[in-house]
C-alpha positions in Angstrom: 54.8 243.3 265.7 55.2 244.6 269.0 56.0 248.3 269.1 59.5 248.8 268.9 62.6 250.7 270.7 65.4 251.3 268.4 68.6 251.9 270.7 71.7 253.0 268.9 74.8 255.1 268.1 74.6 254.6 264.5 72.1 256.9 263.0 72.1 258.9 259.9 72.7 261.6 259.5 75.6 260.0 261.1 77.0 258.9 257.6 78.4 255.0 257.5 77.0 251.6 256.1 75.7 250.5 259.6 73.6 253.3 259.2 72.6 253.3 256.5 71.9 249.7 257.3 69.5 250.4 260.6 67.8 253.4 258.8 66.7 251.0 255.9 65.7 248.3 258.6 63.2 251.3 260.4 61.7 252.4 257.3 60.3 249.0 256.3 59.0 248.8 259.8 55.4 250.2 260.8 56.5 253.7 261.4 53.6 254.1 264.6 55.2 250.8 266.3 58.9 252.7 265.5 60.8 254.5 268.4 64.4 255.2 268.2 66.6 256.2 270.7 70.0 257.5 269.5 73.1 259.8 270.2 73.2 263.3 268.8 75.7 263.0 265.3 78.0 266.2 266.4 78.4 268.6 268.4 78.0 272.5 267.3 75.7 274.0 265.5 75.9 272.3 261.6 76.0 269.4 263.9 72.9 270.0 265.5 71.1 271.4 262.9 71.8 268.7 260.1 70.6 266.3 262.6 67.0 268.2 263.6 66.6 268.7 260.1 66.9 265.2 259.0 64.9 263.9 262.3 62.2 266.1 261.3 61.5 264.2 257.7 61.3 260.4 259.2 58.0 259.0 260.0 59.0 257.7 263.2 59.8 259.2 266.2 63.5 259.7 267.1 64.8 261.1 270.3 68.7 262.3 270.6 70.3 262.3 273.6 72.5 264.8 274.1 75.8 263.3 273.9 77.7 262.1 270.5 78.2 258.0 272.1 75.7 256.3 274.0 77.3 254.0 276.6 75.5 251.7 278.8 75.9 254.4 281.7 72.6 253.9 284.6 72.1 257.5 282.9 71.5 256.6 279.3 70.4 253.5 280.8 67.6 255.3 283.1 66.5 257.2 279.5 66.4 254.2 277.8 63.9 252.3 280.6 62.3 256.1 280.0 61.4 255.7 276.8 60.5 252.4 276.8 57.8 253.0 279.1 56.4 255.9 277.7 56.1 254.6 274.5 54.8 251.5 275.3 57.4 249.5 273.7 57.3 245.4 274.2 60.9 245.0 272.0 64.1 246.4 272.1 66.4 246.2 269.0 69.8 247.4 269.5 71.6 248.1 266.2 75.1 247.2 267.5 75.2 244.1 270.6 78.8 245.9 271.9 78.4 247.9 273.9 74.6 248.9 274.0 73.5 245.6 274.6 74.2 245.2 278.2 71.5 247.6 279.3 69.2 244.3 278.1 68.6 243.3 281.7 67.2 246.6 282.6 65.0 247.2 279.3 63.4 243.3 280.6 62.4 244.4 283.8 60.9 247.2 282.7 58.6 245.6 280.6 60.7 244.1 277.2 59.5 241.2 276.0 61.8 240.9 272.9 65.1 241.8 273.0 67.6 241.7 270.0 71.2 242.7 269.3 72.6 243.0 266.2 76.3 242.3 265.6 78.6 243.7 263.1 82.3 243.7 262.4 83.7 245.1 265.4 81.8 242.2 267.7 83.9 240.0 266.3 86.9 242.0 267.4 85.9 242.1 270.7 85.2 237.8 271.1 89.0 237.8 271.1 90.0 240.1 274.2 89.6 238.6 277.0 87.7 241.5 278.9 85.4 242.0 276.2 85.1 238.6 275.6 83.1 239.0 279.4 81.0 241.5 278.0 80.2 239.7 274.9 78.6 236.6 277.0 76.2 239.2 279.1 75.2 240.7 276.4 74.5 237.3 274.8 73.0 236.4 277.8 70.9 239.3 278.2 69.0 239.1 274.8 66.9 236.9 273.0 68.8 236.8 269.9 71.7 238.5 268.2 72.3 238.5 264.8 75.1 238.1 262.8 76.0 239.3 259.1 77.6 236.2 257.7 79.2 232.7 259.1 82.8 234.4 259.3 81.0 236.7 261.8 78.4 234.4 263.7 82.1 231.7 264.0 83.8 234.5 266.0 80.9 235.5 267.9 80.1 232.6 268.9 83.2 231.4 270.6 82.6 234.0 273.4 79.1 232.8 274.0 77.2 230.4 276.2 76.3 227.4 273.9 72.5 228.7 274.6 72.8 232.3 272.9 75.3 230.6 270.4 72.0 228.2 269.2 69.8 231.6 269.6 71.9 233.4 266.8 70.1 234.8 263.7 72.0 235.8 260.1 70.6 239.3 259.8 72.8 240.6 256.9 72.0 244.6 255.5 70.2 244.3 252.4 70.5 246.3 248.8 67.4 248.5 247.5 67.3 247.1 243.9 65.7 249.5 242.7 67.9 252.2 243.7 70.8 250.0 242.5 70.4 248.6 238.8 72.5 248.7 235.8 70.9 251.8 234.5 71.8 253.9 237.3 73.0 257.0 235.3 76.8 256.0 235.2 77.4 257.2 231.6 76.9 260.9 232.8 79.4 260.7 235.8 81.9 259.0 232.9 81.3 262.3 230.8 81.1 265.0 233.6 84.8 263.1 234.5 86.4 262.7 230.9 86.0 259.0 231.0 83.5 258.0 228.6 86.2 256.5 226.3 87.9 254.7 229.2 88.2 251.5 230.8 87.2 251.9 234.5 87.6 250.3 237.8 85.5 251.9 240.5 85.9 251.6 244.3 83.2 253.0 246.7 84.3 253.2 250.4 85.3 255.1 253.1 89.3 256.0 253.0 91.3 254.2 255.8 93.6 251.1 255.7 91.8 248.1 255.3 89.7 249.1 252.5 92.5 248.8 250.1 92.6 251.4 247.9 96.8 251.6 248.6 96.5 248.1 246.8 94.4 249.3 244.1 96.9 251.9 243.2 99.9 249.5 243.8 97.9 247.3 241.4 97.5 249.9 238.3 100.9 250.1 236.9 100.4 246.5 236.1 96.7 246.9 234.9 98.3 249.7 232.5 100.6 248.0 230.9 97.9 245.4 229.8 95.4 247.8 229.6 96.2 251.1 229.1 93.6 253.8 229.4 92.3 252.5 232.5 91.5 254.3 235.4 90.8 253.8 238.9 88.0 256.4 240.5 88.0 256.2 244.3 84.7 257.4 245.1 84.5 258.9 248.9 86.5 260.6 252.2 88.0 259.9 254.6 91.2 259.9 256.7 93.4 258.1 254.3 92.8 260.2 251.2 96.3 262.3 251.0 98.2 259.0 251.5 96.7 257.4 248.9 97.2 260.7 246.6 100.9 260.6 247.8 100.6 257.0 246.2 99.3 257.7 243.0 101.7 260.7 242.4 104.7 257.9 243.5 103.8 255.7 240.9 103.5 258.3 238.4 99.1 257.9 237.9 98.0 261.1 238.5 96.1 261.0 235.5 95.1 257.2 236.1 93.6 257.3 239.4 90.9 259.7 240.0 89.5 260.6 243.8 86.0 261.7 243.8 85.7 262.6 246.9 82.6 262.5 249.6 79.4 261.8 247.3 76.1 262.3 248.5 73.7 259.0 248.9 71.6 260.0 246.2 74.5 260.1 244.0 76.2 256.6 245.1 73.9 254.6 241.9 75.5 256.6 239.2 78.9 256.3 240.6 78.9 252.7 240.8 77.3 252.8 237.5 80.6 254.5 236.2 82.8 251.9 236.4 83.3 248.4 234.1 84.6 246.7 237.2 83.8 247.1 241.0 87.0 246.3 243.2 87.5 247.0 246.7 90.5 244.8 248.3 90.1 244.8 251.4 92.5 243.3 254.1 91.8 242.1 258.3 94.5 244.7 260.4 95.5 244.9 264.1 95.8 241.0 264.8 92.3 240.4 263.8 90.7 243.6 265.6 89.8 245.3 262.5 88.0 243.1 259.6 85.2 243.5 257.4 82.0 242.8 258.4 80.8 242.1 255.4 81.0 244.8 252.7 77.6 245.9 251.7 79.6 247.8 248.8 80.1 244.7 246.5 76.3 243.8 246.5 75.6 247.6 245.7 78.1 246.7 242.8 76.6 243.7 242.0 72.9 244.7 241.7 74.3 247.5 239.6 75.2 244.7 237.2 79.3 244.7 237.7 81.4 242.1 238.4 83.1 242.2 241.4 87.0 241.8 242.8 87.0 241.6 246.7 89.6 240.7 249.4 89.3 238.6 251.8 89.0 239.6 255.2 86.5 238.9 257.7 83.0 238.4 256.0 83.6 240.1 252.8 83.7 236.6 250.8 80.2 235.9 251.8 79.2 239.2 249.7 80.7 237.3 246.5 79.9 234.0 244.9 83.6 233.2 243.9 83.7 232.9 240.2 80.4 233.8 239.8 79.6 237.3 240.5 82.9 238.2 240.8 86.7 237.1 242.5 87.9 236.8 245.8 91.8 237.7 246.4 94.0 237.8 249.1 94.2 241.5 250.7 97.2 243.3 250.3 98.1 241.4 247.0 98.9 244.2 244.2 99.7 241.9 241.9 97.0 238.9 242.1 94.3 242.1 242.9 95.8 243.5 239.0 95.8 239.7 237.0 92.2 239.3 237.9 91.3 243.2 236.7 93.1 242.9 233.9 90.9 239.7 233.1 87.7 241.5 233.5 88.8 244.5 231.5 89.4 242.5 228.3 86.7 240.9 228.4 83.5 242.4 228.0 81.8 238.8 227.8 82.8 237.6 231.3 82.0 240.9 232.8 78.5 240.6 231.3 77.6 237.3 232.8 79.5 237.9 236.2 77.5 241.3 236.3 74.0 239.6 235.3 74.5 236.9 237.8 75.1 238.9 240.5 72.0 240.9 239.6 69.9 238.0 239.9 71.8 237.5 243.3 70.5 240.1 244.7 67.1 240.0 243.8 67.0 236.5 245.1 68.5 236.9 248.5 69.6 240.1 249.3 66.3 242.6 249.2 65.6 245.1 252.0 61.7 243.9 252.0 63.1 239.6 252.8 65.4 241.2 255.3 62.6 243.4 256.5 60.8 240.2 257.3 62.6 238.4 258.9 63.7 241.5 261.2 59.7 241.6 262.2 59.4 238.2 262.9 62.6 238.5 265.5 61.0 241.3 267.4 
């Protein structure tokens, strides 16, 4: 593999799943052929600090510029040709195509042989403004291949492209560590620690904001409670949403049926999936289209964790489920539908057994870090 510059805004300790997605990608790489060029997470001095701190434990070599969002200015541009030279680097990767991607042309002249852009949710947004829809092409254009989570995403995508750098794209999904994730994850002590060994559980990890659907979820428990009562619904996370949805819950009288975890720490994300019977995360497309689901990385967390899964159905998040198999698609923003097919997995301990182990064996089959790894190598 050619030695490699990584140029991005997403970046732990910048939290998020396309971090999370790019740091996994770097570690499997050859950490001398590694460079990664990224924007500083905050400003201030936790900011600062949390982000020297965790810089200094990698085994590559990261430099942060100074500002919180690269954009393909001719400074961060001039940095980036910078680095590449230095370092000797023959390939480029950009961890998002939009908007970092159209500093391609310049990264070729100075010396890229490789070039790749990887595409996520929000590049799908973008193929259907008409400006950005510009920007797309270049960037397409520009590269050698960009990738594309799943074929809701890669559909969109292409539509903006030339029908050369539509035949150039790459599935490049984020993968699961399997053996971070498995069904012995150390659930049953976040079930004690919460009161809820006794109880059926459906979990939802995710960030808080509208499309996620966790206002669904808790429009969907009265109805789960009255067929199974006892259950609970533990939202494990933060975000912007959270005193909405806690508004919610006390509306429908579930103060005591839905529990809010709050932010939990990576390390701690196994046993919290672990917790729950059921995995359910409803998700919904907003804005016209603009804001979808990429993919949802969060059901095949749940999934090689051994649950069954519920999911909704915008943007890519189906191609994270085998319908009926590992789990159920429904329609986003359906309380009801969302609660009939909870209900079904809570009474039976059977179906959840087999939907769980099948979407184990999922996993292990297609989506490991070390395949994805692979093919990521052979791209650059």
């Amino acid at each position: 593999m050619h030695k490699t510059l990584i140029v991005t805004n997403d970046f732990p300790p910048r939290p998020g799943g396309i971090q999370a997605f790019l740091h996994s990608m770097a570690l499997r790489l050859d950490p001398s052929q590694v460079v990664v060029y990224a924007s500083t997470w905050k400003r201030g001095r936790e900011g600062v600090e949390a982000t020297a701190a965790f810089d200094a434990e990698q085994p590559f070599t990261v430099v942060r510029d100074r500002t919180t969002m690269l954009l393909p200015t001719p400074r961060v541009t001039k940095r980036a040709v910078s680095l590449l030279r230095e370092h000797g680097c023959r390939s480029v990767w950009f961890g998002a195509a939009a908007p970092l991607g159209l500093m391609a042309p310049a990264l070729r002249r100075a010396g890229a042989e490789r070039i790749v852009a990887t595409t996520h949710g929000h590049e799908a947004g973008w193929a259907q403004l008409p400006a950005a829809r510009t920007l797309l092409r270049r960037i397409g254009e520009g590269t050698d291949t960009l990738t594309y989570l799943g074929e809701y995403t890669r559909s969109r995508i292409a539509s903006a492209l030339t029908r050369q750098a539509a035949a150039r794209m790459v599935q490049l999904p984020p993968g699961v560590d399997e053996k971070t994730f498995h069904p012995d994850s150390g659930g049953g002590a976040v079930r004690a620690r919460l009161g809820l060994t006794d109880r059926p559980v459906v979990v939802c990890v995710s960030r808080l904001v509208p499309r996620k659907g966790q206002d669904t979820l808790i429009d969907a428990m009265p109805r789960v409670l009255a067929a199974v009562p006892g259950a609970v619904l533990l939202i494990v996370g933060g975000g912007p949403h959270r005193a909405d949805l806690e508004k919610r819950a006390a509306s429908h009288g579930l103060t005591d049926a839905v529990r809010f975890t709050g932010p939990v720490a990576w390390e701690e994300l196994p046993a919290h999936y672990g917790a729950g019977d059921v995995f359910a995360m409803p998700c919904r497309t907003r804005r016209g289209g603009l804001d979808v689901e990429g993919l949802g990385i969060v059901y095949l967390e749940a999934s090689a964790t051994g649950l069954p899964v519920v999911a909704g159905d915008s943007g890519g998040a189906p191609d994270a489920v085998l319908d009926g198999e590992t789990g159920w698609v429904v329609r986003g923003g359906a309380p009801e539908e969302t609660a009939d097919r909870l209900v079904e997995l809570l009474r039976d301990p059977q179906l959840r057994a087999r939907m769980g182990a099948r979407g184990r064996r999922w996993v292990e089959e297609r989506w490991r870090w070390d395949l994805l790894a692979d093919k990521l190598r052979a791209l650059l």
